[in-house]
C-alpha positions as CSV (number, residue, x, y, z in Angstrom):
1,X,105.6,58.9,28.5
2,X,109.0,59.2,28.4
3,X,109.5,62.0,30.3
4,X,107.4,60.8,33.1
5,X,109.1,57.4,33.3
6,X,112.5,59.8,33.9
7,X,110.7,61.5,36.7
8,X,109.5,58.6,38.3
9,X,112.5,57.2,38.3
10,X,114.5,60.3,39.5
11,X,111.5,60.3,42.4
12,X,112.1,56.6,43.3
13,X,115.9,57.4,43.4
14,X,115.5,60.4,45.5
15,X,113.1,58.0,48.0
16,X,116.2,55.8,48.1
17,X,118.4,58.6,49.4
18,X,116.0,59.6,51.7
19,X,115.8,56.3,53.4
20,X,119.6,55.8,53.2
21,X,120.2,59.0,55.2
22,X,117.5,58.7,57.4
23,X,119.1,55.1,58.1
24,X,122.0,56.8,58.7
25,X,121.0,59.2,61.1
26,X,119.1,56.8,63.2
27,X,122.2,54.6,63.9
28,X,124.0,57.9,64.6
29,X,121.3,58.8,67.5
30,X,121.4,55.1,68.4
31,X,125.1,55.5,68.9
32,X,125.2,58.8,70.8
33,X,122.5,57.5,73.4
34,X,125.4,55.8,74.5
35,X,127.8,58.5,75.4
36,X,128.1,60.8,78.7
37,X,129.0,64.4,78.6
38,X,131.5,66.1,80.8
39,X,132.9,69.4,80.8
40,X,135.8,70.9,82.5
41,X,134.9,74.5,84.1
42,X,138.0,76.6,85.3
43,X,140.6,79.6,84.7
44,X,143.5,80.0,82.7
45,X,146.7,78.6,84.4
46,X,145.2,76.6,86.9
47,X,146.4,73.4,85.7
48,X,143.1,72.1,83.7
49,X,145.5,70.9,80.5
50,X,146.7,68.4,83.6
51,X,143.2,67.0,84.3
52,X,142.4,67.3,81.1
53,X,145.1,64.7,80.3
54,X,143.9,62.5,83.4
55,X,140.7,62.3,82.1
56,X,141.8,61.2,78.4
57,X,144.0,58.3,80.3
58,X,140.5,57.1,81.0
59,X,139.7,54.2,78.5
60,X,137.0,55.7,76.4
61,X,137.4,59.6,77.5
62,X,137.1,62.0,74.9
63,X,137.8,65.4,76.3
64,X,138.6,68.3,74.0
65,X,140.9,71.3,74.6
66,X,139.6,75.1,74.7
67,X,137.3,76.0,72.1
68,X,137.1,80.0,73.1
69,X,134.0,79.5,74.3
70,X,132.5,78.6,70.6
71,X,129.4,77.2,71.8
72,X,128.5,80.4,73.5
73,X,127.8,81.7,69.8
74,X,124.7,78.8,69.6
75,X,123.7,79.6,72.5
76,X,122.9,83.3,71.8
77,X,121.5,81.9,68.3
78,X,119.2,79.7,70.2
79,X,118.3,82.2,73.0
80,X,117.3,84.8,70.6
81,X,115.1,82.7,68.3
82,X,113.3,81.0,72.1
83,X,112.7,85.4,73.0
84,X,112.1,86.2,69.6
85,X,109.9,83.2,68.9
86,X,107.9,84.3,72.8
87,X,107.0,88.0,72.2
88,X,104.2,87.4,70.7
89,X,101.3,85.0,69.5
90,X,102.6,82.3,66.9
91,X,99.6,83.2,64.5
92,X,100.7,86.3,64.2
93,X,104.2,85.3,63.1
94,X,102.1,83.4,60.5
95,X,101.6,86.2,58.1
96,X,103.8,86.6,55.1
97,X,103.5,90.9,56.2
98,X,104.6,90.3,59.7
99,X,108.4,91.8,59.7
100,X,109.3,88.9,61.7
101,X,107.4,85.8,59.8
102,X,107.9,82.5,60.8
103,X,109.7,83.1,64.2
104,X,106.7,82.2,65.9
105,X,107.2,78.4,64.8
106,X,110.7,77.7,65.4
107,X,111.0,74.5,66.6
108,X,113.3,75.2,69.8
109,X,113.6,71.1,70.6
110,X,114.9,70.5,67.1
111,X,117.4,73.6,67.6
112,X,118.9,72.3,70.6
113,X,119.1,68.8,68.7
114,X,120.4,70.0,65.9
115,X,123.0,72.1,68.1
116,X,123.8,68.7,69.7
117,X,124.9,67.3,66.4
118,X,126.4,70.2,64.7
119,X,129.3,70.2,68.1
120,X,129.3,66.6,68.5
121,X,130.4,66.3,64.3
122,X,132.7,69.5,63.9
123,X,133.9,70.5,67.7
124,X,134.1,66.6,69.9
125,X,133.9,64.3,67.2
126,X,134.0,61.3,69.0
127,X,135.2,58.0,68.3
128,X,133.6,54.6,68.0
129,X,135.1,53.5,71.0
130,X,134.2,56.6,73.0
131,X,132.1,56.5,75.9
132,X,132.5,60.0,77.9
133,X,132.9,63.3,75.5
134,X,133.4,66.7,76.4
135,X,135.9,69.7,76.2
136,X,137.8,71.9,78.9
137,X,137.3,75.5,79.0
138,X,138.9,78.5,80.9
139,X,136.1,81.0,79.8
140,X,133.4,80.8,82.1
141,X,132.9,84.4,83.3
142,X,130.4,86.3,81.0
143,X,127.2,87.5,82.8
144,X,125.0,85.2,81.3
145,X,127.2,82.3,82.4
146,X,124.6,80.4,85.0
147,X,121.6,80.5,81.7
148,X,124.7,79.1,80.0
149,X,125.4,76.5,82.0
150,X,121.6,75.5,82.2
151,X,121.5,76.0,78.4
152,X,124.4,73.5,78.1
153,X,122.3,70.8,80.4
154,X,119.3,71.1,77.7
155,X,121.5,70.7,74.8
156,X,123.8,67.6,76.4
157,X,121.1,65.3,78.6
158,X,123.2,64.3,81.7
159,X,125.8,66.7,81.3
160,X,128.4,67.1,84.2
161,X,131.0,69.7,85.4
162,X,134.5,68.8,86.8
163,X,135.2,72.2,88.3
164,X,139.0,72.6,88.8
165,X,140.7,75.4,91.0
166,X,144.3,76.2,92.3
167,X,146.1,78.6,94.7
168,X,145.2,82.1,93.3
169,X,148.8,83.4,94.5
170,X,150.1,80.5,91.9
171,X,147.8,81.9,89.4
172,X,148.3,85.0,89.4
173,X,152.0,84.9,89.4
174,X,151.7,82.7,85.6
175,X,151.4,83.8,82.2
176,X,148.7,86.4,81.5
177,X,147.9,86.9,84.6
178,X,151.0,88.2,86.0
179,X,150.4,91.2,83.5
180,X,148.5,94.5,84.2
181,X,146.8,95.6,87.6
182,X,147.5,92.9,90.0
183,X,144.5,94.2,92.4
184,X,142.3,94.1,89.3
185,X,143.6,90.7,87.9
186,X,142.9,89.2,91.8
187,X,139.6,91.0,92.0
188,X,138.7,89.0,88.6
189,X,140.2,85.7,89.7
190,X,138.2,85.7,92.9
191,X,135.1,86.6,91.5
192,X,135.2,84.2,88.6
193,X,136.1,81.4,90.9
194,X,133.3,82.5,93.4
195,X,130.6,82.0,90.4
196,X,131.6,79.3,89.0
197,X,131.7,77.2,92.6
198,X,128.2,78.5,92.7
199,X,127.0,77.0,90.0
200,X,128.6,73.9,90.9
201,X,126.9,73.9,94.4
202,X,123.7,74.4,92.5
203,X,124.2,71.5,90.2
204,X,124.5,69.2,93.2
205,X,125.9,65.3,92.3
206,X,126.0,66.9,88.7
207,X,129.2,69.1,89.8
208,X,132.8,68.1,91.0
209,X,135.6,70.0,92.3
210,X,139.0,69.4,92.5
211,X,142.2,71.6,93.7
212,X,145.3,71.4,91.6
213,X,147.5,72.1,94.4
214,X,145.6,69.0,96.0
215,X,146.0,66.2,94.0
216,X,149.4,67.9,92.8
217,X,150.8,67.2,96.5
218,X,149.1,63.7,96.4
219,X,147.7,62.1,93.7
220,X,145.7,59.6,95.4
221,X,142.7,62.3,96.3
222,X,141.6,62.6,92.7
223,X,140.4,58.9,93.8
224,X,136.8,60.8,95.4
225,X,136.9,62.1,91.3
226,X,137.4,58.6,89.8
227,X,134.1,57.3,92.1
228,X,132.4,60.3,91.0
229,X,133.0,59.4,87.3
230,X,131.9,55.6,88.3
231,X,135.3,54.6,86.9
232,X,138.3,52.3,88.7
233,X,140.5,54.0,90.5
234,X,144.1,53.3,88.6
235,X,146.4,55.1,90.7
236,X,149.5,53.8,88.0
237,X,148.2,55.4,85.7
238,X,147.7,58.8,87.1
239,X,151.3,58.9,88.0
240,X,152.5,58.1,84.8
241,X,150.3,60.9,83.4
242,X,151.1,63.3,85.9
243,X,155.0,62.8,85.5
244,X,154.5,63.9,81.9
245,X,154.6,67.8,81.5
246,X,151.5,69.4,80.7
247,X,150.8,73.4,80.4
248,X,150.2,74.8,83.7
């Protein structure tokens, strides 16, 4: 009697946990139903640490540095469970003497939720006055980067692309780039650049692009990018960020 007193107790305990935690999670989706995601798509030394730090003057912008492409890693994890997980009928997968048992029922929606939390607690990790979350990255030239970028739209609902570019004769004469084959270096610069203005174009209102050298010579054009955030255009406070050096 004893002993089953102790269990039920340790059951009722464990109930309480439960209920705490799921609490806890529901309050957590409650509050990031509330934020907007936006990413930064460039190349290295084109001046996105700059709009990077015009975007954090925003009141309630939360947007990260490089991550070296990290979430590329999920996404391969993800992709190769969704091919895995199609090859074949889920029944099959069903069997304990199938090599690849249990595949077949991999549930892809909580994966890409799960993804979604997983980055939001350890990579952006925003704060409770955050409204608008997201990272810059200089990365975006793998093969697979259009199925990326798609990927990244499942995984962040809403998700938009500031796409910022600068005078490839600029670029190529800074840091890394000003080592090795010049012809090869420029060949890689253009093409990059070409892809990832594609995928802008093909992500419509969901894409934005802005030219260092642009808003460089005069601030006031990034106010088309403030109306395309929805925010107020505070033209004092761009100055005052842009007189404060940032890596370029």
């Amino acid at each position: 009697m004893r002993s089953k007193t102790r269990a039920l107790a340790e059951l009722a305990e464990q109930n309480q946990r439960l209920a705490r935690e799921v609490e806890r999670l529901r309050k957590r989706a409650d509050e990031d139903a509330d934020l907007s995601f936006l990413f930064v798509m460039t190349y290295g030394r084109s001046g996105s640490t700059l709009i990077s730090g015009l975007l954090n003057a925003i009141p309630g912008y939360l947007i990260r540095g490089e991550n070296r492409h990290a979430l590329h890693h999920l996404f391969g994890y993800h992709r190769t469970l969704a091919v895995e997980k199609g090859k074949g009928p889920a029944k099959a997968y069903r069997t304990p003497t199938h090599p690849f048992f249990g595949i077949g029922d991999v549930p892809l929606t909580a994966s890409l939720s799960g993804i979604r939390r997983l980055v939001l607690e350890t990579l952006l990790r925003p704060h409770a006055a955050t409204r608008v979350v997201g990272f810059k990255e200089i990365r975006w030239y793998g093969e697979d980067m259009e199925e990326y970028v798609a990927w990244l739209r499942r995984v962040f609902p809403g998700a938009r692309f500031l796409v910022n570019t600068r005078a490839h004769e600029s670029v190529l004469a800074s840091g890394w780039w000003a080592q090795g084959d010049r012809e090869h270096n420029a060949a890689h610069l253009a093409e990059t650049e070409r892809r990832i203005l594609a995928v802008a174009a093909e992500l419509g209102d969901a894409a934005y692009h802005v030219h260092y050298d642009d808003y460089v010579a005069d601030p006031t054009v990034l106010r088309g990018l403030y109306d395309w955030l929805g925010e107020p255009w505070d033209e004092a406070s761009v100055r005052a960020t842009m007189a404060v050096r940032h890596s370029v």
